[in-house]
N, C-alpha and C positions, 0 to 999 in steps of 0.2 A: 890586803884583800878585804875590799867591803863585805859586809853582815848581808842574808838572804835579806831579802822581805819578808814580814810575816804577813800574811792574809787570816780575817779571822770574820767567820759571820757574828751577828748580834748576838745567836744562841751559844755561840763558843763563847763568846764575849760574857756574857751572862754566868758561864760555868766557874769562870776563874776571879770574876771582879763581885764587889760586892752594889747593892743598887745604886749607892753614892757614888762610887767611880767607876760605872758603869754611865752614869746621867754624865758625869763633868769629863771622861776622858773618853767614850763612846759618842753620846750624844754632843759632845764639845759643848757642858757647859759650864760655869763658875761656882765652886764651893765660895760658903759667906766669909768675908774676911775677919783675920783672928778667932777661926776654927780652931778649938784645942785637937792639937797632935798633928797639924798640919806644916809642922817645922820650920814656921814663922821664929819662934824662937831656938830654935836650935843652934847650941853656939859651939858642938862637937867637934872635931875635924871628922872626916870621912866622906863620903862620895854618895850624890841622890843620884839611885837606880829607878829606870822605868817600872811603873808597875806593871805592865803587860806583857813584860817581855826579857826585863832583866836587865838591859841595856846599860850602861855607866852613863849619864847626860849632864851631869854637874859636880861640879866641887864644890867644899865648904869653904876654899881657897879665896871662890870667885865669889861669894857670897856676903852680901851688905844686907845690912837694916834701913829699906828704904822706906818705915815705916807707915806700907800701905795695909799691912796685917796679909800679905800672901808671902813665903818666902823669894828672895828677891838675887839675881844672878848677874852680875856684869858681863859673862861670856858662857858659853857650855862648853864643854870639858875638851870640846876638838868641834871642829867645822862643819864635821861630817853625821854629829852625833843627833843632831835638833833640823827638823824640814823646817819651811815656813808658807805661809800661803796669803793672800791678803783675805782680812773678815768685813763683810758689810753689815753685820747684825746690828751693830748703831748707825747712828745718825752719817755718822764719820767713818773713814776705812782704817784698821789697823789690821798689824801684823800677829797670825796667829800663830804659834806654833806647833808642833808634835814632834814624838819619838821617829827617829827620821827609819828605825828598825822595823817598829809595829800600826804607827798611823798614829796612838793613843793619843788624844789632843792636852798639853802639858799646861798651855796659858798665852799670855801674850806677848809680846816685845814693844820697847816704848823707847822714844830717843833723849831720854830725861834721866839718866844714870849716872855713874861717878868714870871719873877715868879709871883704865884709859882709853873705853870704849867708847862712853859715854850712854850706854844702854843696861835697857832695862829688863832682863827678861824677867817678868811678874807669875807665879808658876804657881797651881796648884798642889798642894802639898799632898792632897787627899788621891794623886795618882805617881806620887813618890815615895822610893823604896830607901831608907836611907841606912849607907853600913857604916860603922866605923872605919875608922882607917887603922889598921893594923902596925 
């Protein structure tokens, strides 16, 4: 059984988030790369949870050092767990993605990854919940 939808205004949005990941997973925009505590390096096992929502969206399973300083995902944790939309804010169109639960905008997808995907979801850490794995 798929998860509700969350709907949430900017002023909800505001109560829960702080103004950094309010700007980069509300306003959809980019934290700078190689941000300390943005789990670029985190080399733990356990699972990146949405920060808006709680959501499970990635493994550490699926996770490579594709050495662009944004933590880096060859797949999300299931199909259903990541939207996508296309972005025109550059020059060029690419794939953005979000919490397919809450909207929260997560980062982007790139088709220059390792197998066996060959993709790259490029993800802000600063709208990532990350637990151990138990």
């Amino acid at each position: 059984m798929a998860k509700a939808r969350i709907e949430r205004t900017d002023r909800e949005w505001r109560e829960i988030l702080t103004e950094e990941e309010f700007r980069v997973g509300v306003k959809e925009g980019t934290e700078r790369a190689f941000t300390p505590g943005n789990y670029n390096d985190e080399k733990r096992a356990g699972v990146y949870h949405c920060k808006g929502c709680g959501s499970p969206l990635w493994s550490s399973d699926h996770k490579f050092d594709s050495g662009t300083g944004w933590p880096s995902f060859w797949q999300p944790v299931s199909p259903d767990a990541v939207a996508t939309k296309t972005d025109f804010k550059m020059i060029y169109p690419r794939t953005e993605c979000h919490c397919a639960t809450c909207g929260l905008h997560m980062g982007h997808v790139f088709k220059d990854g390792p197998p066996p995907t060959g993709e790259r979801w490029c993800i802000n850490g600063v709208v990532l919940d990350f637990r151990l794995a138990e």
